[in-house]
C-alpha positions in Angstrom: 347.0 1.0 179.6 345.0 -1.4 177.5 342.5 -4.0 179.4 343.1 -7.5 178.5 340.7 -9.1 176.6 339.2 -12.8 177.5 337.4 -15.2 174.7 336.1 -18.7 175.7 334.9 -21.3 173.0 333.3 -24.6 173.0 332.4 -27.5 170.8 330.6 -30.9 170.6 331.5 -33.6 168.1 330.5 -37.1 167.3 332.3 -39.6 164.9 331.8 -43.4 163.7 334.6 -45.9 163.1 334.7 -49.5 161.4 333.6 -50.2 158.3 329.8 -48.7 157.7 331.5 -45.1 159.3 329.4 -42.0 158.1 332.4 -41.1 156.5 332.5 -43.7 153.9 330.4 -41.8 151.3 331.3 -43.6 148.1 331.3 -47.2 147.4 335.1 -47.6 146.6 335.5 -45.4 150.0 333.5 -48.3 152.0 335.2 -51.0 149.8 338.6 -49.6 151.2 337.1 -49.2 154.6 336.2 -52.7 154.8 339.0 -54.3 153.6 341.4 -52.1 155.6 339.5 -52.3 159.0 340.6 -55.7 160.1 344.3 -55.0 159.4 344.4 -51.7 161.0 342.0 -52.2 163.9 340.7 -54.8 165.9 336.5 -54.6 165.3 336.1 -56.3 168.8 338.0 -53.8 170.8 338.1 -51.0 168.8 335.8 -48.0 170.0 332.2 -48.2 167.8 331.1 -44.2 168.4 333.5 -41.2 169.4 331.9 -38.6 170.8 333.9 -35.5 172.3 333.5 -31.8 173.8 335.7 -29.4 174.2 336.0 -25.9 175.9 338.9 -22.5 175.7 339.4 -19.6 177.1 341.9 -17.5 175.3 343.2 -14.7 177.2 344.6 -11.5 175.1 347.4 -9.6 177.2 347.5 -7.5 174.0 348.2 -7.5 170.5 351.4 -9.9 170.4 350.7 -12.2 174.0 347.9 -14.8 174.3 347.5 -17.8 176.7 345.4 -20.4 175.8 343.9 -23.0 178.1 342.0 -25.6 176.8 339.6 -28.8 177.8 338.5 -31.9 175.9 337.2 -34.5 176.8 335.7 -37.5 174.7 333.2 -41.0 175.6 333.7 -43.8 173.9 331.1 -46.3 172.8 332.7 -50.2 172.6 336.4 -50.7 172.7 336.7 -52.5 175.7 337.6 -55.7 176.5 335.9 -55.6 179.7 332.7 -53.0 179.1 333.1 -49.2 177.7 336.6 -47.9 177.2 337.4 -45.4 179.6 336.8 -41.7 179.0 340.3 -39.3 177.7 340.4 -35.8 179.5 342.8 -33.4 178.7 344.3 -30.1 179.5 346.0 -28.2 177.1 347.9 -25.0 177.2 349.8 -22.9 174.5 351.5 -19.0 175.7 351.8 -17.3 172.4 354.5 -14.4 171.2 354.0 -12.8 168.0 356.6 -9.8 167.0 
């Protein structure tokens, strides 16, 4: 009989909203951006800086069962009408069959 095999992971990430985001790189992108962010999101309460974690552990039963169990959670900078919006935590699991 085979052992099953265990594989954890993590990240960090960190993302800008509103119209002088990082991820405006061209000027027609932060034209758009800046015309679109008052009609899509409210400047004074949406979130300013995103910035999230994660971690998994993946177990392998064998070659066609995996269960995955996962954590993220992400800090928000702004957003809030009264201070810092609060932080999201989640758990997230996914049992996988392949055949």
């Amino acid at each position: 009989m085979r052992k099953a095999n265990f594989y954890a992971a993590g990240h960090d990430n960190r993302s800008r909203t509103g119209p002088r985001s990082r991820t405006a790189d061209s000027p027609s992108d932060q034209a758009c951006t800046k015309d679109a962010f008052p009609f899509f999101a409210d400047p004074t309460r949406a979130a300013r800086v995103a910035e999230s974690w994660g971690l998994g552990l993946n177990w392998y039963l064998n070659r066609n069962v995996k269960f995955q169990l996962n954590y993220e959670q992400t800090d928000f900078t702004g957003g809030g009408t009264k201070g810092e919006r609060p932080k999201e935590r989640a758990i997230l699991s996914r049992f996988q069959v392949a055949f």
